[in-house]
N, C-alpha and C positions, 0 to 999 in steps of 0.2 A: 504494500500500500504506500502509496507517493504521501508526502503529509506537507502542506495541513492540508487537511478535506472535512470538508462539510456534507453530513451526513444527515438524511431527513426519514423521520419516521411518524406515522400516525398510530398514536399509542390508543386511541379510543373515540369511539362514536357514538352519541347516545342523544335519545329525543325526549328531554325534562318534562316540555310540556306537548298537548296538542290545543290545540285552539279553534272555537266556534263550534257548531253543533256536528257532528258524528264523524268529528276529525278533520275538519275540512282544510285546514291548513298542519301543518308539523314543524317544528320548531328543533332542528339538530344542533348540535356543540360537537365541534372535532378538537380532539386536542393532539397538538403534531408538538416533537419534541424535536429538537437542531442539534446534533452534538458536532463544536466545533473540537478538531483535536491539532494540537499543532506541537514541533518539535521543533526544540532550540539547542544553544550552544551550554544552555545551562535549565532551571527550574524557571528564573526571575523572563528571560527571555522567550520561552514558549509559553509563558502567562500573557505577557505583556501581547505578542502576535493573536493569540487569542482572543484577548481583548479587540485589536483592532479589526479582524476580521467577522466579531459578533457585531461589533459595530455599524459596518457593510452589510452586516447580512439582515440586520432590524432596516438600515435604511432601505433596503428592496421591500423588505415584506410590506413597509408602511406607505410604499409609494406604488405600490404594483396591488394588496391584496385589500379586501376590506372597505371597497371606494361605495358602497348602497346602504348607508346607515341603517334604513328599514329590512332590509333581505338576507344581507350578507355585510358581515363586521367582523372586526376583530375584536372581542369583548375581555380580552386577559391576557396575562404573561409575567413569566419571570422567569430567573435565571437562576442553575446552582455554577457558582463559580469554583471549581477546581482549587482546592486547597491544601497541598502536599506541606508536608513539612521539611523534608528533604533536598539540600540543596543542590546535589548531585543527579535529581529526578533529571530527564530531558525531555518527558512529553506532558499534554497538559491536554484533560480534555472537560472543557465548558459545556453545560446542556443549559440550550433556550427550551423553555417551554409556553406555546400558543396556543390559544383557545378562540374558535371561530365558531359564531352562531349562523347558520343557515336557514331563512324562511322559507317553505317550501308551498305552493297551492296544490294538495294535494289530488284536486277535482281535474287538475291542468297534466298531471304527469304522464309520461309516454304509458302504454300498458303495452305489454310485450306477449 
């Protein structure tokens, strides 16, 4: 594996609520998890790249994903930041985690 690389995974789908009378609309939450990993000359230095490339990677999500406040958003997020205590560590891996609500009109969807 070449590093760093950004890794994306959808760790869970689920529909909290339904809305209006016998369903008519569905209300989903995806939550996608990012693991940035990256390798340095040291602990401090595959932190810090880390850092800057979770960076880049929020500014995509917030300017590409989430743009229909009513249908489709982004509604959460955080991050565990990689925290070794070991100064001789050389890789470092950060996990973002997002949460995206999706409205859906259920009366409207393809039926297959």
């Amino acid at each position: 594996q070449i590093l760093p690389s950004v890794q994306l995974l959808i760790r869970r789908i689920e529909s909290p609520d339904m809305y209006g009378l016998a369903g008519q609309s569905a209300q989903f939450h995806f939550e996608v998890e990012i693991y940035i990993i990256t390798k340095g000359t040291n602990y401090r230095d595959a932190y810090r790249q880390g850092m800057e490339i979770i960076g880049e990677v929020l500014d995509e999500v917030y300017a590409k994903t989430g743009l229909k406040g009513s249908t489709d958003s982004l509604i959460g997020h955080s991050a565990r930041l990689d925290s070794r205590m070991d100064p001789d560590d050389q890789i470092c891996v950060h996990v973002v985690t997002l949460t995206y609500m999706r409205r859906v009109d259920m009366q409207r969807r393809a039926i297959v």
